[in-house]
N, C-alpha and C positions, 0 to 999 in steps of 0.2 A: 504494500500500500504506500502512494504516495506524499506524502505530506501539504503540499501543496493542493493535490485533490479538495480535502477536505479546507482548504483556502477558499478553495471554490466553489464550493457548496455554502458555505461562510456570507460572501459576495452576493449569489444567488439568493441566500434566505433575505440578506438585507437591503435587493435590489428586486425582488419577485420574478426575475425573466433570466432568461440566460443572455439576452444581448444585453440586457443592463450591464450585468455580469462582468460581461465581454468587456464590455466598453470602461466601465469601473477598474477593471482590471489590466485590460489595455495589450488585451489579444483576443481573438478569433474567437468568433460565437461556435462555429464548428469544433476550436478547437475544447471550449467549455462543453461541449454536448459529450464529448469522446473522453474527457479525463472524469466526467460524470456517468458514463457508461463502463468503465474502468472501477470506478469507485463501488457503483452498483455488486458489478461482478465479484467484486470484493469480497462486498459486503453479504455476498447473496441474497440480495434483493431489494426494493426499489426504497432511493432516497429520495427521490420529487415525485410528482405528478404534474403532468405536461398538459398544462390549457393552452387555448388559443392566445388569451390574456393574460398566462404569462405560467410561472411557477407556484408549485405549491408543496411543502415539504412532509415526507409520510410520515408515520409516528419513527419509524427508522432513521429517519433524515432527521427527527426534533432530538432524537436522545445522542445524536452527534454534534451538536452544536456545542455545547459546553467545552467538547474537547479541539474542536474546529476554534474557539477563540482563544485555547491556553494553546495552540501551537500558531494562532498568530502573533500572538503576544511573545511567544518565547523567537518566533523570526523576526518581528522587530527588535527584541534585545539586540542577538545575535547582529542585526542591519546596526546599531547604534553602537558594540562593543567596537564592531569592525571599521566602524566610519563611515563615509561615502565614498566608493569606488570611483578612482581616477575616471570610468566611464560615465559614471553617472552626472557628474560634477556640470555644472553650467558653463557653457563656453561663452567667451565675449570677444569684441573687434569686429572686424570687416569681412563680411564674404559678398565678393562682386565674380557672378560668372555672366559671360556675352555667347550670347545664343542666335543663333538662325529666329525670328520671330515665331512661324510654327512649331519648330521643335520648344521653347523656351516658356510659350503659353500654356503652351498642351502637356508639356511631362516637366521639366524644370518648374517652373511656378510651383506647382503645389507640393512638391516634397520640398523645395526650399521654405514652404509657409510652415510646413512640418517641421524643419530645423528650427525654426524661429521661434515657434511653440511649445518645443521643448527648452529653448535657448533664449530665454528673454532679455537678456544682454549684448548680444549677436544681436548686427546691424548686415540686414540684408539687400543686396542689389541684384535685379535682372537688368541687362542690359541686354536688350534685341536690334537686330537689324535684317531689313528684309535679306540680307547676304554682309557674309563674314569679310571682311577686308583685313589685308595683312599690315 
């Protein structure tokens, strides 16, 4: 069993949906449906109940909860003893990339908007032209 499963079950009770979830958590609703279908198997037998409107946790899934919040709590110590990982760390300064316009609207923009929203210090520039000049 995995430790993080039961994060996500966690998430889930306190979001009612699996894209909640998802997005709470800040990965794939698919990948939440499969680490909760893992968990299950586990478990033999069901942690949620799957409505249109969203989640709902069986009595299996309520008498895991208790231990779903003493290993989030013991992963945040563990995140707090260790620090903040060089990768995690906020970046700051300039990032200027120069793009073809079509390519730069349509695929550079928005993961550069994603840089920037993890990196609110980071100062971002697209620089387009209908053709790249040397």
């Amino acid at each position: 069993m995995r430790a993080d499963d039961l994060v996500i079950l966690l998430e889930i009770a306190r979001c009612g949906s699996l894209t909640g979830a998802a997005a709470a958590l800040g990965i794939n609703h698919a990948t939440v449906s499969r680490r909760i279908s893992a968990l299950e198997a586990e478990m033999h037998g069901s942690v949620l109940v799957r409505h249109v409107q969203g989640c709902q946790l069986t009595e299996l899934g309520s008498s895991l909860l208790e231990s779903c919040e003493q290993i989030e709590s013991a992963l945040r110590r563990v995140h707090e003893i260790g620090g903040t990982p060089q990768a995690q760390q906020s970046l700051s300064g300039l990032v200027r990339v120069a793009s073809t316009h079509a390519f730069g609207s349509y695929y550079i923009a928005p993961l550069l908007a994603e840089l920037h929203s993890m990196n609110r210090n980071l100062t971002v520039e697209l620089v387009t032209s209908t053709r790249l000049t040397a």
